[in-house]
C-alpha positions as a printed Julia matrix, in Angstrom:
69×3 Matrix{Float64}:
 10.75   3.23  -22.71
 12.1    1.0   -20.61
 12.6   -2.97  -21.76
 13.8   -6.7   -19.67
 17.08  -6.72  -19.33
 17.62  -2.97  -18.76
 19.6   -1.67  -15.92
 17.69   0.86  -13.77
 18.45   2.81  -10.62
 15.34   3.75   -8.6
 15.93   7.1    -8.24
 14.58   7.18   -4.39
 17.24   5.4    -2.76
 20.1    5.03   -5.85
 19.56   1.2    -5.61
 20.28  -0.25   -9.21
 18.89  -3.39  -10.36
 17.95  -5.35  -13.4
 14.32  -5.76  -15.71
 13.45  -9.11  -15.36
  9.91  -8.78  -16.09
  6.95  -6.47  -17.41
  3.38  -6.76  -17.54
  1.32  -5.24  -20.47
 -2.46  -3.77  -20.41
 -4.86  -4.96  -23.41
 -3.0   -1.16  -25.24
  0.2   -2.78  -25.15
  1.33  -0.53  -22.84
  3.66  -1.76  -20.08
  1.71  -1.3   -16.58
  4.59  -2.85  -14.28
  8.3   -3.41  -14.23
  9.78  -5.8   -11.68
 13.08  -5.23  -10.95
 15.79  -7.05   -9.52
 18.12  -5.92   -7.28
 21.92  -7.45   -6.63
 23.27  -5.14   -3.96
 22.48  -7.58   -1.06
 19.97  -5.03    0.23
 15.73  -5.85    1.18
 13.72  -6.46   -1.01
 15.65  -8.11   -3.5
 12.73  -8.2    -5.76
 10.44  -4.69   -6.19
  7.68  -3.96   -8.55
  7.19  -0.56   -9.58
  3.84   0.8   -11.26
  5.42   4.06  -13.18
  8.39   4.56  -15.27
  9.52   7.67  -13.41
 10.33   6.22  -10.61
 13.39   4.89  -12.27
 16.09   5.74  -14.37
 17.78   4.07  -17.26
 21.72   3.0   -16.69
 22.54   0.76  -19.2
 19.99  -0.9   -22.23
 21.74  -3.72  -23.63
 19.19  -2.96  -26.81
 21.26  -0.22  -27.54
 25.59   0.36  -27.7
 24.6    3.92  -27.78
 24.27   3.93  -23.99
 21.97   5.66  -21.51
 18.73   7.79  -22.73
 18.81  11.59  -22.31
 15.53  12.75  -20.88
């Protein structure tokens, strides 16, 4: 699961970017991730509606580093 403040590539085009932001249904189950991105690049902000889009780099959660999926 991915949480703010995670680092995330989106696997489509390798851009990596930070959590800033999630929105949660009525289950408590995260619906959205915004993510934002510090390479320079368009869009510098980009929400994404699934969690496979992207892959976990770095959780600061966590010193145990990346998940293994």
């Amino acid at each position: 699961m991915l949480h703010i403040g995670d680092t995330v590539e989106e696997i489509a085009t390798k851009r990596t970017g930070k959590i800033d932001s999630s929105r949660v249904n009525e289950l408590q189950e995260i619906t959205r991730w915004r993510v934002l991105f510090s390479d320079g690049k368009r869009p510098l902000v980009k929400y994404f509606l699934s969690e496979a889009v992207l892959r976990l780099v770095q959780c600061p959660h966590s010193d145990s580093g990346p998940e293994i999926r």
